[in-house]
Residue frames relative to the residue before (quaternion, step in Angstrom):
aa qw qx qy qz dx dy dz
X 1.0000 0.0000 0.0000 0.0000 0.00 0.00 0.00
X 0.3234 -0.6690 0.6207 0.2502 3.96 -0.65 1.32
X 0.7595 -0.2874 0.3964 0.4283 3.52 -1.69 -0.16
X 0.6635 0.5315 -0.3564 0.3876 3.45 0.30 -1.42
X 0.7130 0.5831 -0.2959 0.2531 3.06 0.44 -1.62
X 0.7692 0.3217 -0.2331 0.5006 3.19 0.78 -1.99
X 0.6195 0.4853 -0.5626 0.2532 4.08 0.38 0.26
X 0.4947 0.5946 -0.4619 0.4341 3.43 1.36 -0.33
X 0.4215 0.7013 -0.3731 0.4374 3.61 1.20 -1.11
X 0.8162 0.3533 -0.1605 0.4281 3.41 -0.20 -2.03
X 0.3876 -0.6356 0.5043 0.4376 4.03 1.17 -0.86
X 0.5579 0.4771 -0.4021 0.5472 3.95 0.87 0.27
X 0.6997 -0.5897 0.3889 0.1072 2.73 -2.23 -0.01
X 0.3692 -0.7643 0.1233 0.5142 3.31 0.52 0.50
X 0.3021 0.6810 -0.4972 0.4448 3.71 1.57 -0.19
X 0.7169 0.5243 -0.2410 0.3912 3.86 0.40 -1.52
X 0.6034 0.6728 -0.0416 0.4260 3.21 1.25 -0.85
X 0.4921 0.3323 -0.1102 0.7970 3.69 1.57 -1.23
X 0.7749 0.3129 -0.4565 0.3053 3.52 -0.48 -0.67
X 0.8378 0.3495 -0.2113 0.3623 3.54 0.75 -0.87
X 0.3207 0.7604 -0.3305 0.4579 3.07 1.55 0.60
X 0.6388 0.6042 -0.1639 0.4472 2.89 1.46 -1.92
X 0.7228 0.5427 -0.1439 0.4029 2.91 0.89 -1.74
X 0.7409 0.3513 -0.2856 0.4960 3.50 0.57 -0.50
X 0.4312 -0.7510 0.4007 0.2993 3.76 1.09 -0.18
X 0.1997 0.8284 -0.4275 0.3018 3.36 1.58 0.88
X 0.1274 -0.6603 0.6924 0.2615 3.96 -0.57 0.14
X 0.6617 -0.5960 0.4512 0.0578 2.07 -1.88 1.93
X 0.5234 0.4820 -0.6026 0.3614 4.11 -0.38 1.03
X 0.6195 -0.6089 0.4952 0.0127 2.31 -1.52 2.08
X 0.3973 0.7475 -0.5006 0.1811 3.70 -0.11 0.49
X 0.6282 -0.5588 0.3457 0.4166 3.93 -0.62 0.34
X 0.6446 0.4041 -0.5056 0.4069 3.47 0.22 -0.62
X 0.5375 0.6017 -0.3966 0.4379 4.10 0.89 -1.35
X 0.7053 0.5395 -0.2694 0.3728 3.23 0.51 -0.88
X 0.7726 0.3752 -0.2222 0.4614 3.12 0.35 -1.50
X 0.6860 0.3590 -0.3561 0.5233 4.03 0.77 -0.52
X 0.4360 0.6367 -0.4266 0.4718 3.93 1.07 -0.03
X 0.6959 0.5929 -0.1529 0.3753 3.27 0.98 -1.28
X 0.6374 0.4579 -0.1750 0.5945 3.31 0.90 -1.52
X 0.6376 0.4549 -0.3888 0.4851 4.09 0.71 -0.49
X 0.6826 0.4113 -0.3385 0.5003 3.58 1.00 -0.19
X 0.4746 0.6208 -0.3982 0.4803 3.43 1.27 -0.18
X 0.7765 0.2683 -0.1020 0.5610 3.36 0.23 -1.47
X 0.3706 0.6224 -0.4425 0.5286 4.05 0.78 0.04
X 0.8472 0.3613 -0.0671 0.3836 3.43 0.02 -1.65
X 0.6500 0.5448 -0.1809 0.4980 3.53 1.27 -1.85
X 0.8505 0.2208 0.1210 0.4619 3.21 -0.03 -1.47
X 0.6779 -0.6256 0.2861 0.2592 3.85 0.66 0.87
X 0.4617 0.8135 -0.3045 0.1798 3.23 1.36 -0.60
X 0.4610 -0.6184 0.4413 0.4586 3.88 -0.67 0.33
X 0.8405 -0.1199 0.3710 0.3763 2.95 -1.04 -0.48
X 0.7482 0.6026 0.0340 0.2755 2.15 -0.33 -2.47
X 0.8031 0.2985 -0.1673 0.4878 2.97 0.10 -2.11
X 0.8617 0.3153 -0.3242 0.2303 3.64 0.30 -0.66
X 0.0665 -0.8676 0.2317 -0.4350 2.79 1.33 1.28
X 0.7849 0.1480 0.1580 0.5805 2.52 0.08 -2.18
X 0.4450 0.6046 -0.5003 0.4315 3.98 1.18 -0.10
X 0.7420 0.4187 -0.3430 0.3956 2.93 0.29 -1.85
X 0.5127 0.6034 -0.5599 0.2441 4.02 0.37 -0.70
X 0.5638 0.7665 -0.1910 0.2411 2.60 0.83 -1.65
X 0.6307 0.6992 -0.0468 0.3333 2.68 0.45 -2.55
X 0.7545 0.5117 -0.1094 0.3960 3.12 0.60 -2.11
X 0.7144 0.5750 -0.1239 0.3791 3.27 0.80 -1.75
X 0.6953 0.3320 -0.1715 0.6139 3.29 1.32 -1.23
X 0.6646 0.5726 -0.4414 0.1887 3.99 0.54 -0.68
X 0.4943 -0.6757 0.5200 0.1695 3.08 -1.49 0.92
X 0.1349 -0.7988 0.4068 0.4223 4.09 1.24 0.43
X 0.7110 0.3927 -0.4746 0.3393 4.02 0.59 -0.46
X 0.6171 0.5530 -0.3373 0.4468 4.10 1.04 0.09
X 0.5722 -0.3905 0.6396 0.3333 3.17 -1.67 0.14
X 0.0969 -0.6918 0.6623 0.2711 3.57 -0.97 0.40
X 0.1282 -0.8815 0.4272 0.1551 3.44 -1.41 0.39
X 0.3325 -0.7990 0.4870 0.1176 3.66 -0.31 0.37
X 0.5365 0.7321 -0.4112 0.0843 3.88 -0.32 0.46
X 0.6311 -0.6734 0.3116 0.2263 3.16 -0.75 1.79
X 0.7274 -0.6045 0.2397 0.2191 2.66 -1.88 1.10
X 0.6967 0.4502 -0.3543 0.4318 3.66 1.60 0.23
X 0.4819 -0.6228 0.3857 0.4808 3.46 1.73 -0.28
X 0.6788 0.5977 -0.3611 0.2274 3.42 1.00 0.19
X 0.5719 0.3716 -0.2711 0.6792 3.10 1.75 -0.02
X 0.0733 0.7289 -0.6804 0.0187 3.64 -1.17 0.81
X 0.2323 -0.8198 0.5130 -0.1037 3.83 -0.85 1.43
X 0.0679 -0.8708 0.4552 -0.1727 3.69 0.89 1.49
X 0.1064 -0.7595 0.6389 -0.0601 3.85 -0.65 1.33
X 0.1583 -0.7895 0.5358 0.2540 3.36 -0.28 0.96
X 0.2725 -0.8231 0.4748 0.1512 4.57 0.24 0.86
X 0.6658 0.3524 -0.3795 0.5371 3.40 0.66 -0.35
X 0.6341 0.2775 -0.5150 0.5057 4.23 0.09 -0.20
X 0.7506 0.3259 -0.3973 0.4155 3.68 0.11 -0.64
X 0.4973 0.3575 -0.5532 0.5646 4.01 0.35 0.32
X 0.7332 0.4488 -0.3814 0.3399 3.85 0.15 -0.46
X 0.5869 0.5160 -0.3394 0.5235 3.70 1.36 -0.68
X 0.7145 0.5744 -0.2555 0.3072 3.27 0.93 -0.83
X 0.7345 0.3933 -0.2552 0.4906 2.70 0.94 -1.18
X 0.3335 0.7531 -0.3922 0.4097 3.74 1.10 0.03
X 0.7771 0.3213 -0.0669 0.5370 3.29 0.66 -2.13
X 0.4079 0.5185 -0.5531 0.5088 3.89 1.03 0.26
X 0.7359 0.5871 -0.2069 0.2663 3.41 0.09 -1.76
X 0.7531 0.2396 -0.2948 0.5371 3.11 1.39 -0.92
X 0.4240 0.6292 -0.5518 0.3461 3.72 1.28 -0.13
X 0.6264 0.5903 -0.1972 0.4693 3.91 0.89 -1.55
X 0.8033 0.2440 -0.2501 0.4824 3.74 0.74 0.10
X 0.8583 -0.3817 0.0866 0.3319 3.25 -1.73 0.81
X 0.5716 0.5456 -0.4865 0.3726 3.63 1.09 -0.75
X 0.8997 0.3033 -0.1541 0.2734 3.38 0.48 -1.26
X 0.1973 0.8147 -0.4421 0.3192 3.38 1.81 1.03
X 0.2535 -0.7562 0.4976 0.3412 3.13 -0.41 0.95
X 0.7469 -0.5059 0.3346 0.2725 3.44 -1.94 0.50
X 0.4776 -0.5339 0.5735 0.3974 3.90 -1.05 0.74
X 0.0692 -0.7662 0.5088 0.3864 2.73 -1.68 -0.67
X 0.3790 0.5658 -0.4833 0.5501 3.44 -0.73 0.35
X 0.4648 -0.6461 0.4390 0.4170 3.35 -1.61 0.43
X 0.7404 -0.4995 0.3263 0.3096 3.14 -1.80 0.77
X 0.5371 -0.6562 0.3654 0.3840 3.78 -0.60 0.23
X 0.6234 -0.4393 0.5674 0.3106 3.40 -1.20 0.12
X 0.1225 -0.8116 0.5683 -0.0579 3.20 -1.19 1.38
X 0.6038 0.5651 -0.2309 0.5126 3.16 1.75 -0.77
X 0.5876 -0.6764 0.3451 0.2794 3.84 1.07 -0.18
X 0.6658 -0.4598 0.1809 0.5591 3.64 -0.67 0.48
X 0.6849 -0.4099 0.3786 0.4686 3.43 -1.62 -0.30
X 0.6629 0.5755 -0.2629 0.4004 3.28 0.80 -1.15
X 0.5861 0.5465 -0.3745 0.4665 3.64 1.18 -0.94
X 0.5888 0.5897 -0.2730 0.4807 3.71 1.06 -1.65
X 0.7508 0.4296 -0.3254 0.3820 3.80 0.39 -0.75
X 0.5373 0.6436 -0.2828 0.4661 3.07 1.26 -1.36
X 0.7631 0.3811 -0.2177 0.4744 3.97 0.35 -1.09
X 0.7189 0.3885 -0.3052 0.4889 3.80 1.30 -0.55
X 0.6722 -0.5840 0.1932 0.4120 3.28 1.21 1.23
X 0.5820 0.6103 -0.4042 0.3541 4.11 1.08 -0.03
X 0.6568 -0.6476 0.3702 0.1102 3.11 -1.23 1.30
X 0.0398 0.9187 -0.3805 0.0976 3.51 0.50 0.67
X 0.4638 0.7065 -0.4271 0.3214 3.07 1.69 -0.24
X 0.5818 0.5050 -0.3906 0.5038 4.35 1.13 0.01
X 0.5329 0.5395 -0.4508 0.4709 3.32 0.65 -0.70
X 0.7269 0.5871 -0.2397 0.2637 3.75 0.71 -1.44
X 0.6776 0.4607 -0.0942 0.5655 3.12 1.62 -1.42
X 0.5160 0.6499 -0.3197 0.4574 3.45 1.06 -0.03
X 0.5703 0.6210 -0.1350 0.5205 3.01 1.28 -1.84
X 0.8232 0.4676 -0.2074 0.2463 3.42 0.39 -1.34
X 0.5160 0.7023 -0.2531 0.4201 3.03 1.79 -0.93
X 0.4608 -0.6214 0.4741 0.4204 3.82 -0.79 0.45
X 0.7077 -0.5638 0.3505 0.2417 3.45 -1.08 0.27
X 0.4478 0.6593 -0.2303 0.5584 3.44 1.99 -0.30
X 0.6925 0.3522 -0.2014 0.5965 3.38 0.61 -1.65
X 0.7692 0.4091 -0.3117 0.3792 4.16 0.42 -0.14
X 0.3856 0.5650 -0.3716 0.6277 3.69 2.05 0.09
X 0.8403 0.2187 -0.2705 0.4157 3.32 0.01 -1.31
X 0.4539 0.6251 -0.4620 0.4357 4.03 0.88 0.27
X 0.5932 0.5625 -0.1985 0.5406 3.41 1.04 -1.64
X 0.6383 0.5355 -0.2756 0.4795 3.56 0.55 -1.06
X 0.7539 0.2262 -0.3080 0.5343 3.64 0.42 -1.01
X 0.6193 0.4759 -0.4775 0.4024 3.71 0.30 -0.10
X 0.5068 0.4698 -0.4041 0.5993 3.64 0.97 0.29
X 0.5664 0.4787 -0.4438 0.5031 3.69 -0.02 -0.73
X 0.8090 0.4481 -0.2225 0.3087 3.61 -0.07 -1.81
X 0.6562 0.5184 -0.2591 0.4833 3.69 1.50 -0.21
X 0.5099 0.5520 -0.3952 0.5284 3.73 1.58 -1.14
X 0.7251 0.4672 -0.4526 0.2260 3.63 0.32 -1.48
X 0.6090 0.4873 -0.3729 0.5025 4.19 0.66 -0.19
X 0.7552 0.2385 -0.3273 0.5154 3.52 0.40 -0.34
X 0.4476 0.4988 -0.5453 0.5034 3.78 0.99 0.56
X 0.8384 0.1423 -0.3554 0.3880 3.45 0.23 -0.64
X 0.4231 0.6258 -0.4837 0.4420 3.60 0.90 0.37
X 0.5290 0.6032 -0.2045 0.5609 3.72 0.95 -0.21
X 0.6197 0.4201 -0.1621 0.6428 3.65 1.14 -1.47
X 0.7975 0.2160 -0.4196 0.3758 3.32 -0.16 -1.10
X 0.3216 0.7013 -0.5453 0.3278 4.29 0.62 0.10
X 0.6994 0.6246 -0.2278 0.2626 2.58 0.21 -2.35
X 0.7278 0.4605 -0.1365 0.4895 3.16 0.80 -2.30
X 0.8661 0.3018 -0.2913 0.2719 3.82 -0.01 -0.40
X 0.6634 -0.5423 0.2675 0.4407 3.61 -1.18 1.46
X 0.4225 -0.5383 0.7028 0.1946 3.76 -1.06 0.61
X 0.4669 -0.5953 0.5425 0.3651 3.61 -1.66 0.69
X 0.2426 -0.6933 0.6695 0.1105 3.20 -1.06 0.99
């Protein structure tokens, strides 16, 4: 899983992601479970007021103890504080933002330019209706037999500007 992926995973950005890594002292590998208890700390971080920090260590908790088809609950030892996770929408959001982390949108980019779908040049010509069948036989020939071809097609071009050269030479400049 690349960065991109697992912040789409977590529902944050991936900036949000490095920073609160940092902050909790978490090594950095991208892997679902990081993700999925990363997540729930941003839940209860965001929902419920929690630091960081602490919800963090809730969600471990949370995780370790959670039943995924229940509400998990929490309530202190006087009854005056009571701390309700609803597990089955947030396993469902999650697993949502995995699903879309795990598919093409949230692949991260190649680089370099993208390849060619349309096929060589020669294929392209071939289908826009150009004869290509010299180009081919050219190609085949050994590289000797296509010097010494090249060669005479030079020769056959010098011989006009050889005698174009002569016929200067030979006639009176303006005086």
């Amino acid at each position: 899983m690349t960065l991109g992926q697992f912040a789409v995973a977590v529902g944050a950005s991936p900036r949000w992601v490095l920073n609160a890594l940092t902050r909790l002292r978490v090594p950095r590998r991208y892997d679902e479970p990081l993700a999925r208890r990363l997540a729930l700390a941003k839940t209860l971080h965001a929902s419920a007021g929690f630091t960081l920090p602490s919800a963090w260590e809730a969600a471990g908790r949370i995780l370790r103890e959670a039943d995924y088809f229940k509400d998990w609950q929490y309530e202190s030892d006087d009854g005056l504080v009571t701390v309700r996770v609803g597990l089955p929408r947030f396993f469902t959001n999650y697993q949502v933002r995995l699903a879309v982390a795990h598919s093409s949108h949230a692949a991260p980019k190649r680089r370099g330019r993208a390849p060619s779908r349309r096929g060589s040049a020669a294929q392209r010509a071939w289908a826009y209706g150009i004869d290509v069948t010299l180009l081919d036989a050219n190609l085949a020939e050994t590289t000797d037999v296509r010097l010494r071809r090249l060669d005479s097609n030079r020769r056959v071009f010098e011989r006009p500007r050889e005698a174009n050269r002569e016929h200067r030479s030979d006639s009176p400049g303006p005086e």
